[in-house]
C-alpha positions as a LaTeX table, in Angstrom:
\begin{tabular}{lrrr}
\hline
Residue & $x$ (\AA) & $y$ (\AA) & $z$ (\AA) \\
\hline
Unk1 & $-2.35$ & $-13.10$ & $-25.35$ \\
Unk2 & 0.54 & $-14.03$ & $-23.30$ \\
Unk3 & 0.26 & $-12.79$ & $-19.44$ \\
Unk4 & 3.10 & $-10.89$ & $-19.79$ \\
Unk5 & 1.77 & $-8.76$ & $-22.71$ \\
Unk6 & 0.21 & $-5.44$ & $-21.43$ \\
Unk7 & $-3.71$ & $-5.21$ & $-22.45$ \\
Unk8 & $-5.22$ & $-1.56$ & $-23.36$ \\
Unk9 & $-8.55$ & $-1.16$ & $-22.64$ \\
Unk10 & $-10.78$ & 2.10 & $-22.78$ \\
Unk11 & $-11.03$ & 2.06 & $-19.11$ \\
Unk12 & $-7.51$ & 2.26 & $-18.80$ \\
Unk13 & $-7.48$ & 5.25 & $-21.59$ \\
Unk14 & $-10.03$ & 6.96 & $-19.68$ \\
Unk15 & $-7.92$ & 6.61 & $-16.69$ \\
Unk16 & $-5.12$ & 8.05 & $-18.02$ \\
Unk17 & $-7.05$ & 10.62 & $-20.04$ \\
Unk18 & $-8.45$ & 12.11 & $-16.57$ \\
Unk19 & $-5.20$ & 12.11 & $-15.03$ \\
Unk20 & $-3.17$ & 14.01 & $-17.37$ \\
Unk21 & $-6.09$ & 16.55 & $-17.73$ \\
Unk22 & $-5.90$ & 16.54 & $-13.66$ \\
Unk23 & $-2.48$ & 17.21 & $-14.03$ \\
Unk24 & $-2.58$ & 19.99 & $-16.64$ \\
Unk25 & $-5.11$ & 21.96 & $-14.55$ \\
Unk26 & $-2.47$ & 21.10 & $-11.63$ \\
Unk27 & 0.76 & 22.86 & $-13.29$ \\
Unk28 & $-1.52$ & 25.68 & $-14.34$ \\
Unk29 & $-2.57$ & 25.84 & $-10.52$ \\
Unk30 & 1.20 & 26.10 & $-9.39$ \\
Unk31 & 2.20 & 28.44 & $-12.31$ \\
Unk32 & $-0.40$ & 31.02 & $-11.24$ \\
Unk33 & 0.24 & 31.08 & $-7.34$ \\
Unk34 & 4.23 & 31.39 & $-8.39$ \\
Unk35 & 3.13 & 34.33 & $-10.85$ \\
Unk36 & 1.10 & 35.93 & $-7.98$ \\
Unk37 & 4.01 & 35.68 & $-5.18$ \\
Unk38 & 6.70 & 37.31 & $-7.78$ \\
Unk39 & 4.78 & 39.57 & $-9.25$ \\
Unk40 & 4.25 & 40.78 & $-5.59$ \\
Unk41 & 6.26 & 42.49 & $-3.16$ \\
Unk42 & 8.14 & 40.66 & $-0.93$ \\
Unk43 & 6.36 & 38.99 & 2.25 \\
Unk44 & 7.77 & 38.27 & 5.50 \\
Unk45 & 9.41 & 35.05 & 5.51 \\
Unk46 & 6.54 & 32.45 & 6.01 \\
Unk47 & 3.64 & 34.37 & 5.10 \\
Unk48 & 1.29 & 32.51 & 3.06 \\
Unk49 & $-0.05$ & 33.66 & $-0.41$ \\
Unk50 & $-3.62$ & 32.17 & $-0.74$ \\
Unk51 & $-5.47$ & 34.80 & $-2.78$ \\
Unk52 & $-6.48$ & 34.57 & $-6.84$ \\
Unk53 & $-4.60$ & 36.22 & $-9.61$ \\
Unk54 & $-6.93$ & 39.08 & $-10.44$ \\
Unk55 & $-7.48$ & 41.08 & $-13.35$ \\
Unk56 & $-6.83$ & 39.85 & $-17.17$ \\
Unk57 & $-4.11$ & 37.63 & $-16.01$ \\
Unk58 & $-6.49$ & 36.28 & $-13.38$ \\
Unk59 & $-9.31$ & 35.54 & $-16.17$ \\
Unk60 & $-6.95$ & 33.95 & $-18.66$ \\
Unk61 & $-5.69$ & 31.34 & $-15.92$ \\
Unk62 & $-9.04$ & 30.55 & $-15.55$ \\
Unk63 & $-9.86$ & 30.61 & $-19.55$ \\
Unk64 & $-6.89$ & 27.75 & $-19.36$ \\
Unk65 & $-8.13$ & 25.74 & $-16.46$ \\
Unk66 & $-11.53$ & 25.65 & $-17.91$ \\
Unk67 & $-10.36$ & 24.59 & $-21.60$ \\
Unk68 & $-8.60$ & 21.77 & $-20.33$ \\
Unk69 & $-11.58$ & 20.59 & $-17.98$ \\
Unk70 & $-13.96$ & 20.62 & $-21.30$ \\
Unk71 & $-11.39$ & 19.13 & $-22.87$ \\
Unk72 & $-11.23$ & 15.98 & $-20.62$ \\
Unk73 & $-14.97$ & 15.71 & $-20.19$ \\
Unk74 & $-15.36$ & 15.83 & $-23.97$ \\
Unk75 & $-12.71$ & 12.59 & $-24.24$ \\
Unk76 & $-14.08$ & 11.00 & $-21.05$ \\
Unk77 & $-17.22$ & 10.70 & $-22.40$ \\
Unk78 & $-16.18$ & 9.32 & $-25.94$ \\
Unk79 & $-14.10$ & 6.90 & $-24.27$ \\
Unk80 & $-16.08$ & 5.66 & $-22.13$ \\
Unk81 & $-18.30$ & 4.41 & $-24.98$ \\
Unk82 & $-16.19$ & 1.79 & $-25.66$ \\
Unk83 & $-16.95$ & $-0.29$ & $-22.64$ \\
Unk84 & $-15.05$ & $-1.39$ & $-19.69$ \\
Unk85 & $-11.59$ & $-3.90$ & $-19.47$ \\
Unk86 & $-13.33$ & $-7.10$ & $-20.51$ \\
Unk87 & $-13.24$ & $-9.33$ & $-16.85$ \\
Unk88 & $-12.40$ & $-12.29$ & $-19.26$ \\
Unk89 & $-9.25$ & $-10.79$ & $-20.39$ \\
Unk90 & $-5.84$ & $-12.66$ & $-19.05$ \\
Unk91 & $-4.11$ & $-10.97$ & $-16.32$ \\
Unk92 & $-1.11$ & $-9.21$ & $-17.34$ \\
Unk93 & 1.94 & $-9.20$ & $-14.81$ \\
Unk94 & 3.49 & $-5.56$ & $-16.73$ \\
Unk95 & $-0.16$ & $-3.70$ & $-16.78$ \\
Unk96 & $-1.28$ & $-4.96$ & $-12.80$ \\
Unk97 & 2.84 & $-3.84$ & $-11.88$ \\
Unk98 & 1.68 & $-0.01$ & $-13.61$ \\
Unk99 & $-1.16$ & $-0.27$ & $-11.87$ \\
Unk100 & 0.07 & $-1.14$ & $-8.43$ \\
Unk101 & 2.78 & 1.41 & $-8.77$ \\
Unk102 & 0.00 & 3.97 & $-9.87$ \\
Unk103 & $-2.62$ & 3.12 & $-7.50$ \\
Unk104 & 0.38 & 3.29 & $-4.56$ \\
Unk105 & 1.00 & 7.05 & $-5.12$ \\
Unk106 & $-2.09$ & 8.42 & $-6.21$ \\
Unk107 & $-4.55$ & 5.48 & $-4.93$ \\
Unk108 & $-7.24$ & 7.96 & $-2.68$ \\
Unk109 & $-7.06$ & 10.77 & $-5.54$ \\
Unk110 & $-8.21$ & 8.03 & $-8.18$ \\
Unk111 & $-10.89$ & 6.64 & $-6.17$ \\
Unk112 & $-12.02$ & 10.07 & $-4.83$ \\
Unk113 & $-12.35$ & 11.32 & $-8.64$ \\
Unk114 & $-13.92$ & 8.37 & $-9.77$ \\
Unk115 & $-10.90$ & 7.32 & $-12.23$ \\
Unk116 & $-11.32$ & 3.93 & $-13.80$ \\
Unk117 & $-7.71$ & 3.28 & $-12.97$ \\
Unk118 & $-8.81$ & 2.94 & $-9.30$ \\
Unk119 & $-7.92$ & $-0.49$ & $-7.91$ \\
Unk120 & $-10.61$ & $-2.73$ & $-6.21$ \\
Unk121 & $-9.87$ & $-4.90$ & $-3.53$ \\
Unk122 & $-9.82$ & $-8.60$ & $-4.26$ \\
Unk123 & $-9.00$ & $-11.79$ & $-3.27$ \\
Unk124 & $-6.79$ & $-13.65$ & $-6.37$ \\
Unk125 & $-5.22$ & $-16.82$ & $-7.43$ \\
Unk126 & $-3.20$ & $-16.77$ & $-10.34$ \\
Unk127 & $-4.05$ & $-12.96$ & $-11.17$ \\
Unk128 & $-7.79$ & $-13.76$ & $-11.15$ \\
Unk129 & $-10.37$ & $-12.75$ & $-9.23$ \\
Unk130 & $-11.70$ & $-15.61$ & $-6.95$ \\
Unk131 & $-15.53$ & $-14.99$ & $-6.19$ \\
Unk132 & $-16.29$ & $-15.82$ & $-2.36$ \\
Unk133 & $-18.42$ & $-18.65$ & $-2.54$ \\
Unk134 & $-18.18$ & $-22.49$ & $-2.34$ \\
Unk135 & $-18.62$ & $-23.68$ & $-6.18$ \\
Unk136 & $-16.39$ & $-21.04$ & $-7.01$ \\
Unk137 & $-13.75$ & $-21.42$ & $-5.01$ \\
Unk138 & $-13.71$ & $-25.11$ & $-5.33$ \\
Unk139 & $-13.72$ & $-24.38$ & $-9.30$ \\
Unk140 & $-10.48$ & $-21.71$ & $-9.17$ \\
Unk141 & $-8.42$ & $-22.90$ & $-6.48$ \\
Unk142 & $-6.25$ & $-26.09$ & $-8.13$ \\
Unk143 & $-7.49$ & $-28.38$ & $-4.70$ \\
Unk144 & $-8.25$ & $-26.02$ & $-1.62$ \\
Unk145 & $-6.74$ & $-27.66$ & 1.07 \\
Unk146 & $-7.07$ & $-27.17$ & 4.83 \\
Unk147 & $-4.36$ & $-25.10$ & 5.24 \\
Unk148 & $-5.17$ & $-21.57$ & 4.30 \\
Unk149 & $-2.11$ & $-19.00$ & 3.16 \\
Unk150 & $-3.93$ & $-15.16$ & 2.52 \\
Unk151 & $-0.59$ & $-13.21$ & 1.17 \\
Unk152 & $-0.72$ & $-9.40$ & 1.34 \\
Unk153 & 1.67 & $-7.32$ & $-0.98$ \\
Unk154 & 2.88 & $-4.05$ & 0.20 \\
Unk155 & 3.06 & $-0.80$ & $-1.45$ \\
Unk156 & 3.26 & 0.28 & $-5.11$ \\
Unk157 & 3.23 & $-3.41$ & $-5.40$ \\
Unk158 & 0.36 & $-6.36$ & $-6.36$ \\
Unk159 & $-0.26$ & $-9.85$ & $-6.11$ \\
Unk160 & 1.48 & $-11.15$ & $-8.93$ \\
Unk161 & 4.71 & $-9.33$ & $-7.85$ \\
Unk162 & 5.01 & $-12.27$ & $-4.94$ \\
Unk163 & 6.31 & $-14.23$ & $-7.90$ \\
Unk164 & 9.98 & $-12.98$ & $-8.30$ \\
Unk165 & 13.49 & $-14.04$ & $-9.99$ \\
Unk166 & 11.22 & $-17.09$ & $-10.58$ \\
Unk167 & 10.47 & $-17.64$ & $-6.48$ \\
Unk168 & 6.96 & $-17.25$ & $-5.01$ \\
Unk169 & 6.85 & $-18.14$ & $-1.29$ \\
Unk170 & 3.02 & $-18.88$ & $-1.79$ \\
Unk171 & 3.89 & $-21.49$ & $-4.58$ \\
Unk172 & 6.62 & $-22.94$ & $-2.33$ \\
Unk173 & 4.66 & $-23.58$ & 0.78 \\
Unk174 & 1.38 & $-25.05$ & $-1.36$ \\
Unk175 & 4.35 & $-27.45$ & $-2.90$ \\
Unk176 & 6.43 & $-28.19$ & 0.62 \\
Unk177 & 3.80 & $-27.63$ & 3.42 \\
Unk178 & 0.52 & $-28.44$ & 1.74 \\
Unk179 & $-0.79$ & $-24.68$ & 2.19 \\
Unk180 & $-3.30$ & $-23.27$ & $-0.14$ \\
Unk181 & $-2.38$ & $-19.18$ & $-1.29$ \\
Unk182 & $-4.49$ & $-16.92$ & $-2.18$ \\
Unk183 & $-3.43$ & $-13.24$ & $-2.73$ \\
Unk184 & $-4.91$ & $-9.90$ & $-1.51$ \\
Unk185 & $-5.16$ & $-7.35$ & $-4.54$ \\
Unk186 & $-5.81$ & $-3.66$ & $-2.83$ \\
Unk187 & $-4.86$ & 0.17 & $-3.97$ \\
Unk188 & $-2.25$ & 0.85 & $-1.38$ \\
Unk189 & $-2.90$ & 4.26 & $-1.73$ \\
Unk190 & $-5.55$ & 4.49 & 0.66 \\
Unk191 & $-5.60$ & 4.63 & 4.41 \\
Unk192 & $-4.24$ & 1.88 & 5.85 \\
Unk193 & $-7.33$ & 1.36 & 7.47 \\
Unk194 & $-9.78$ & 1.54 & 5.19 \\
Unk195 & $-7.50$ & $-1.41$ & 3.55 \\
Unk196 & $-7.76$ & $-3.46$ & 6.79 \\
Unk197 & $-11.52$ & $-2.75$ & 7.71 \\
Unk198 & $-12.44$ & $-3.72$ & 3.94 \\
Unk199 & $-9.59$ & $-7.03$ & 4.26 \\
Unk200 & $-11.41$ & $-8.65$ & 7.60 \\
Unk201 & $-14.52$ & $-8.33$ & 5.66 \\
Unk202 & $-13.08$ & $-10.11$ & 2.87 \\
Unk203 & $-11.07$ & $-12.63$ & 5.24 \\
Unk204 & $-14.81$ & $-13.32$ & 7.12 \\
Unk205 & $-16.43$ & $-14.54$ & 3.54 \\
Unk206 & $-13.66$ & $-16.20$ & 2.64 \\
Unk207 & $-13.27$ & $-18.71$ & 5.78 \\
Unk208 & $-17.56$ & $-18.37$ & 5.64 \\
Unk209 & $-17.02$ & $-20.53$ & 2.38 \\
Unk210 & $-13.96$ & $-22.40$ & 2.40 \\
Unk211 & $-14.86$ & $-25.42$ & 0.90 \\
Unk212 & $-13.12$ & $-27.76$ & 3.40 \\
Unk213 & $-12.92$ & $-27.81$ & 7.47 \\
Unk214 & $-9.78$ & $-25.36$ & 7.67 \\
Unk215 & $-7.01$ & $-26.29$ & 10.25 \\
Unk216 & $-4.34$ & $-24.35$ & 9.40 \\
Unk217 & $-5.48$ & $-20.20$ & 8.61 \\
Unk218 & $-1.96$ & $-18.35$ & 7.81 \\
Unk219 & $-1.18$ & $-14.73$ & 6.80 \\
Unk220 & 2.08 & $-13.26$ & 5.53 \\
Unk221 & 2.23 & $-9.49$ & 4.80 \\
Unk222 & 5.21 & $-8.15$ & 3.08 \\
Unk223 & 6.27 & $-4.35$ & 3.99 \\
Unk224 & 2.75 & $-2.22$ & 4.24 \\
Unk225 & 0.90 & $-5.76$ & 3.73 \\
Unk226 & 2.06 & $-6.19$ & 7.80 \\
Unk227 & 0.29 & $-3.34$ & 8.28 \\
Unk228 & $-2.81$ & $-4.23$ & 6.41 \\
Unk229 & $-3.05$ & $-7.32$ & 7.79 \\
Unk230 & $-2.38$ & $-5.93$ & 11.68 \\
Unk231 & $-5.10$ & $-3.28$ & 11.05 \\
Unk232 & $-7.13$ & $-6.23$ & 9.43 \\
Unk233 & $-7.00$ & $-7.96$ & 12.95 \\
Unk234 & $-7.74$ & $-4.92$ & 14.80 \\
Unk235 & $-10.84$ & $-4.35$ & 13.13 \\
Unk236 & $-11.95$ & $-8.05$ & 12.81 \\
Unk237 & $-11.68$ & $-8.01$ & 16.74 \\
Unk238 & $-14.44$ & $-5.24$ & 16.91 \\
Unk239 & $-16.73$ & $-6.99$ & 14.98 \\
Unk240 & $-16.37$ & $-9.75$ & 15.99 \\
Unk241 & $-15.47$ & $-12.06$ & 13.20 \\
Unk242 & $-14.77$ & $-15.47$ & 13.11 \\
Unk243 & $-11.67$ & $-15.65$ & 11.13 \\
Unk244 & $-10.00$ & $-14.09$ & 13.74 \\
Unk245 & $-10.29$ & $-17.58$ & 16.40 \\
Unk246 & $-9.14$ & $-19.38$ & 13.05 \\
Unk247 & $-6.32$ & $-16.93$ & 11.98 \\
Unk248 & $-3.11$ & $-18.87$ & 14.14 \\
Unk249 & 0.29 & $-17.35$ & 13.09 \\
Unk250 & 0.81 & $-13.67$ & 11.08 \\
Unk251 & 4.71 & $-13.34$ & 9.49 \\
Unk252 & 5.71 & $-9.84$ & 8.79 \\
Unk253 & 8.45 & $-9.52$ & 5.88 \\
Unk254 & 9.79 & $-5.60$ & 6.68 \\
Unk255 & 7.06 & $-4.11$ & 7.98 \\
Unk256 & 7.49 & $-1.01$ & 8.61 \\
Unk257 & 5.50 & $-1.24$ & 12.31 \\
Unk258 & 7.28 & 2.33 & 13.70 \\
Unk259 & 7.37 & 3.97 & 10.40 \\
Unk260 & 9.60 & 4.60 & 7.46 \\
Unk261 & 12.46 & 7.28 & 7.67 \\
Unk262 & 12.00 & 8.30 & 3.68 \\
Unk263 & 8.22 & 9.25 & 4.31 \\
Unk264 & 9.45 & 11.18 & 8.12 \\
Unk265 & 12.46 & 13.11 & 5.88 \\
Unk266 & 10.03 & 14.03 & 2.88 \\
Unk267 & 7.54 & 15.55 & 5.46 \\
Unk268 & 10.37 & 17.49 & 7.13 \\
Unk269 & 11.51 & 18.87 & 3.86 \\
Unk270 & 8.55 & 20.34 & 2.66 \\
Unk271 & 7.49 & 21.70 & 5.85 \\
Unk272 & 10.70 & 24.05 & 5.38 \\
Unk273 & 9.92 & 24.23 & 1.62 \\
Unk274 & 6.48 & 25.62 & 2.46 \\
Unk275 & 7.40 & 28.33 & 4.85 \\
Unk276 & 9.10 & 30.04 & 2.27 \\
Unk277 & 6.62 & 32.04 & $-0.46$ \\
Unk278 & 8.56 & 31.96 & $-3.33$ \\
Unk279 & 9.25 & 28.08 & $-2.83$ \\
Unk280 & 5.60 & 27.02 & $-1.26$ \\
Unk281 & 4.31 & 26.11 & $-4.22$ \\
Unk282 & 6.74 & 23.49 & $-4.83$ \\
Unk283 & 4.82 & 21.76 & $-1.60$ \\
Unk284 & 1.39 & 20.96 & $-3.86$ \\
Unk285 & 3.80 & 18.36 & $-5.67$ \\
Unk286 & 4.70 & 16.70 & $-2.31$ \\
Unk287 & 0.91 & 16.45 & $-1.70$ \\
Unk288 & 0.57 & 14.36 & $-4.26$ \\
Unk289 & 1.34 & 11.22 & $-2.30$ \\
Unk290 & $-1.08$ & 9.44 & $-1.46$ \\
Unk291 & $-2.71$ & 8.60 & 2.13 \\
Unk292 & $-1.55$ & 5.59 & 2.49 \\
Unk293 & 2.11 & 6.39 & 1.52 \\
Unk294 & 1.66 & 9.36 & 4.64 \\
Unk295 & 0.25 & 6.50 & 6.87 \\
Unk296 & 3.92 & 4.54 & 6.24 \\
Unk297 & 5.32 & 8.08 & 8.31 \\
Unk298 & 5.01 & 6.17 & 11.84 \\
Unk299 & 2.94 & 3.05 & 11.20 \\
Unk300 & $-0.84$ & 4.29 & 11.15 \\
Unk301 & $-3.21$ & 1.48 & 11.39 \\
Unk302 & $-6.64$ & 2.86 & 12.80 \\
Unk303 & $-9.08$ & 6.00 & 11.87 \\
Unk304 & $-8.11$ & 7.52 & 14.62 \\
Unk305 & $-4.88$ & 7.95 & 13.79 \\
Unk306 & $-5.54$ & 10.21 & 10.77 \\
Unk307 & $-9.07$ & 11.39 & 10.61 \\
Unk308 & $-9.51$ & 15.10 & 11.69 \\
Unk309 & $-5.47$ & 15.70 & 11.24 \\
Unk310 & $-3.93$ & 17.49 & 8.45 \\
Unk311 & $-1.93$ & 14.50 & 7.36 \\
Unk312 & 0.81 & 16.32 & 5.62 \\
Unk313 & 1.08 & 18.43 & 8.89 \\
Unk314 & 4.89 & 18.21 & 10.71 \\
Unk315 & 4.12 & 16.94 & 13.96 \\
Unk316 & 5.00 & 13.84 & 16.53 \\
Unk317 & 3.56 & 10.29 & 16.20 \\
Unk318 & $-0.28$ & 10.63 & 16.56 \\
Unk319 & $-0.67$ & 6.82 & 16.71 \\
Unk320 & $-2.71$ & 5.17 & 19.42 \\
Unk321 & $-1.39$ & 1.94 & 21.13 \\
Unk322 & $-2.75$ & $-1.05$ & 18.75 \\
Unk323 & $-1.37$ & $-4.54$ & 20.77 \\
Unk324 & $-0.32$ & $-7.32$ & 18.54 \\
Unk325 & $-3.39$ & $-9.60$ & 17.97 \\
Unk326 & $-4.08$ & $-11.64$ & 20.60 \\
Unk327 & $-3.70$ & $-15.86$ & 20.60 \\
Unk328 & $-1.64$ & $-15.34$ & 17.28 \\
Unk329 & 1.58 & $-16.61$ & 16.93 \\
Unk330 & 3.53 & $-13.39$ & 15.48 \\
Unk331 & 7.24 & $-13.59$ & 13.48 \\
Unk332 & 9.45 & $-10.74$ & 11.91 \\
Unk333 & 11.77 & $-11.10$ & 9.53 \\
Unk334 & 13.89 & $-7.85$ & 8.94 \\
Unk335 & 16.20 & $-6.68$ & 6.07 \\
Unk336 & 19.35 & $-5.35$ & 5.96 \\
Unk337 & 21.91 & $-4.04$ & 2.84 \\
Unk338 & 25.07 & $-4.49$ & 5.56 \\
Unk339 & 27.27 & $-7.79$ & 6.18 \\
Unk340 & 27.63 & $-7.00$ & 9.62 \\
Unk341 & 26.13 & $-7.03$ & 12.90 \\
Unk342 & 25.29 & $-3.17$ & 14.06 \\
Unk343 & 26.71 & 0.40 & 11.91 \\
Unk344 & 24.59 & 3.28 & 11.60 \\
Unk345 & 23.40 & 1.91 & 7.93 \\
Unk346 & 21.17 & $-1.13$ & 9.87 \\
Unk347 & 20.02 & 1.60 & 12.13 \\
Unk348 & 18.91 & 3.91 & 10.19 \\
Unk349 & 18.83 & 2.28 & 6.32 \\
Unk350 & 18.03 & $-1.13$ & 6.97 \\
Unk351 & 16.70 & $-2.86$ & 4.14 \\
Unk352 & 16.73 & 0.96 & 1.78 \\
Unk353 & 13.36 & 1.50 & 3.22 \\
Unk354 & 12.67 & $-0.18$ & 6.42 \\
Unk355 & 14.99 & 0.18 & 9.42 \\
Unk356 & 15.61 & $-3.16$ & 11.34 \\
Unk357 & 14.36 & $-1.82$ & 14.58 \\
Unk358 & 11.26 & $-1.08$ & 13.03 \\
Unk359 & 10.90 & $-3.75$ & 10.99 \\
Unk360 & 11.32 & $-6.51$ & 14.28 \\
Unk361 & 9.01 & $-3.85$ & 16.17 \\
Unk362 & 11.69 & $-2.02$ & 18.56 \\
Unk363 & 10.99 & 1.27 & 20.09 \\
Unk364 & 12.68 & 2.99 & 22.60 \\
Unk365 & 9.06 & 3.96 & 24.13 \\
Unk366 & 8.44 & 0.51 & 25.66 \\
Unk367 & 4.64 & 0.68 & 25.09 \\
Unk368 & 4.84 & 1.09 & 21.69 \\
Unk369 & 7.50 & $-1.97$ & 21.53 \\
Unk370 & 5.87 & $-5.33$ & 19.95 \\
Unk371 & 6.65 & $-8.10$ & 22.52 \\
Unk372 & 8.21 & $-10.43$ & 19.78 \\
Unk373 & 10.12 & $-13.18$ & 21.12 \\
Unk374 & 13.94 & $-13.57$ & 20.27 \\
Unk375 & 12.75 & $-16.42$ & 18.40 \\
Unk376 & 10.30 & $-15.53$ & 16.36 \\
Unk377 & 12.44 & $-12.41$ & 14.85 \\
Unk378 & 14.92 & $-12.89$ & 11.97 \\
Unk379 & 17.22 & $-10.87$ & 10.28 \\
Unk380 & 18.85 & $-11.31$ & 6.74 \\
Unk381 & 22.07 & $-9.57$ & 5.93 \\
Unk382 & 22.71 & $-8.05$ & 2.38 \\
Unk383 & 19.44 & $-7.73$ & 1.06 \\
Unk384 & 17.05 & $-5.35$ & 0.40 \\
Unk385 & 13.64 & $-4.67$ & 0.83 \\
Unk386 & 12.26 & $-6.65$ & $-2.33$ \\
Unk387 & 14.49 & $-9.30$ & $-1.52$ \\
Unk388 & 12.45 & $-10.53$ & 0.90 \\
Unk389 & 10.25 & $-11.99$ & $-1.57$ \\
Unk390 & 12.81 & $-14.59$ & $-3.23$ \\
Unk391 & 15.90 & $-15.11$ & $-1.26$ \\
Unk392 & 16.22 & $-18.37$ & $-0.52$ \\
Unk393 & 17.53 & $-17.88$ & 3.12 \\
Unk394 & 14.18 & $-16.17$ & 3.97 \\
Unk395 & 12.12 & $-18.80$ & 2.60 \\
Unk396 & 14.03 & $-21.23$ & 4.91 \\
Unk397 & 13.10 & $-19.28$ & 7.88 \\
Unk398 & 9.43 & $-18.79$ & 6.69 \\
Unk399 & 8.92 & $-22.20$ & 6.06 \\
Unk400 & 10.55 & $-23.53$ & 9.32 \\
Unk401 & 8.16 & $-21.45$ & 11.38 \\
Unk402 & 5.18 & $-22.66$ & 9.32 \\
Unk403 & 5.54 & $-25.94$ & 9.97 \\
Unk404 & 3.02 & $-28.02$ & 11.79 \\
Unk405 & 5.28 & $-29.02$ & 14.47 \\
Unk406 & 6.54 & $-25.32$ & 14.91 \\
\hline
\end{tabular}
């Protein structure tokens, strides 16, 4: 089987299985509350409409919901039977991409439920799993060097999606700067921090078993993967790991470090959406997204941030102040779709998902600004946000900070 060739496994039928049966019980949910609020009389104008369908029509929405959980039990079961994804198959760049994409909007829902589909988090090379100990790295890693590249992919995306249009900045700097990559694998559907608590756990076993004297530790995170890897740092601090004294430059490729505008202008729109009964329960669809997509709103990186909040709630940054990490040599590169210096499109567009200001870590509330010096900040005209992974320009500039003389 050729990597590019998508492998079925029961797992992944049993994934599926439970999520379309999820999602049947889900349309039945929001076809009941719109038959309750119109077969009503009309409520004040932001009046919410919470209780059951009674009656027959009450009983045979529930007749429905619980045919179609029996259903999915019934096929769950037989499926899972079969076994699990065999851990010797090959990796397969089209399945991990579904995956990724998946696991980016509906990450915490599939691990919450249990669904196979649900993403681990892993540290790969060459789509496979590298197991954190010293035989085993020295057997998957081609020859682990002392110069150490972790990559971190951002959302909806995975580690084999650093390879594009034929250009992988990991492959490029093990061939021109003698770095050895290895890739974080994560559902980017969860918190933000849960990623970067579980990531510095993974980063401390990895350096624990390096098999060579490391000089060199280096991590770039592309979009959320910044964010990951700055929550990483944060928590890695508090526990006082070692691969943080090792860790000695961090280059963010769009991160969005003061939020995304898309995720800010879909939680405006359904607050209106939901105020309105005959329209509110259009807003269960926009609560689909995921926690980590929520998280991209302002920039979350701690607990704090989210836990006790009603994250789809329309409200003002809740962030606390988390300082770049300290003895770290920090770069930003930022994207851009315009040709030209300044326009409301590099304000507010950017790259089509990550303004430049937020992306090089301006705010106009100075202690939330990153203290990024003028040059260690980039920014690369007429691209967009995925091509920050290929173009040759941003390469250059990657590479000429990474540099041992840099």
């Amino acid at each position: 089987m050729t990597p590019n060739k998508t492998f079925v496994a029961s797992s992944d039928l049993r994934g599926l299985s439970q999520l379309g049966f999820a999602a049947a019980v889900g349309v039945t949910d929001l076809v009941e509350q719109m038959h309750r609020t119109i077969s009503r009389a009309p409520l004040p104008f932001g009046t919410p409409v919470q209780e059951p369908t009674g009656g027959v029509t009450g009983l045979v929405y529930q007749s429905i919901r619980g045919a179609m959980r029996l259903t999915g039990g019934g096929i769950d079961a037989a499926l899972a039977l079969l076994g699990p994804r065999p851990q010797t198959a090959p990796p397969s760049r089209s399945r991990d991409a579904r995956l990724a994409a998946l696991n980016g909007v509906l990450g915490d829902h599939l691990l919450e439920t249990d669904n196979p589909l649900a993403l681990p988090m892993q540290l790969r090379h060459e789509g496979r799993a590298l197991r954190l100990d010293r035989r085993s790295l020295s057997a998957a890693l081609p020859c682990p060097g002392k110069r150490l590249l972790v990559l971190v992919h951002g959302l909806c995306l995975s580690d084999l999606q650093w390879n594009r249009k034929g250009h992988d900045h990991g492959a490029c700097l093990a061939r021109d700067l003698g770095f050895t990559p290895v890739y974080l694998y994560y559902n980017s559907g969860l918190h933000v921090s849960a990623n970067g608590r579980r990531f510095a756990s993974l980063l401390e076993e990895l350096i624990a078993q390096w098999p060579v004297p490391i000089e060199d530790f280096v991590i770039i995170g592309h979009s959320m993967g910044g964010l990951v890897a700055r929550s990483a740092c944060h928590y890695g601090d508090a526990a006082g790991h070692c691969w943080r004294r090792r860790l000695r430059k961090l280059v963010f490729l769009g991160t969005p470090h003061h939020g995304a505008p898309l995720e800010r202008a879909g939680n405006w729109v359904e607050s209106v959406v939901g105020k309105n009964p005959y329209t509110a329960a259009f807003t269960r669809l926009g609560k689909i997204r995921s926690a980590g997509i929520t998280d991209l709103r302002y920039g979350s990186l701690v607990d704090e941030d989210w836990d006790g909040r009603d994250r789809f709630a329309h409200k003002s940054d809740p962030r606390g102040e988390v300082a770049l990490p300290e003895d770290v040599a920090c770069y930003a590169i930022a994207g851009t779709r315009a040709r030209e210096a300044g326009g409301l499109s590099e304000r507010l567009v950017g790259d089509g998902f990550v303004p430049v200001a937020s992306a090089l870590g301006h705010h106009q509330n100075a202690a939330r600004a990153l203290p990024l010096p003028q040059d260690r900040q980039w920014i690369g005209r007429g691209l967009s946000h995925l091509d920050l992974l290929c173009r040759p320009d941003v390469y250059e500039r990657i590479a000429g900070w990474l540099k041992p003389s840099s």
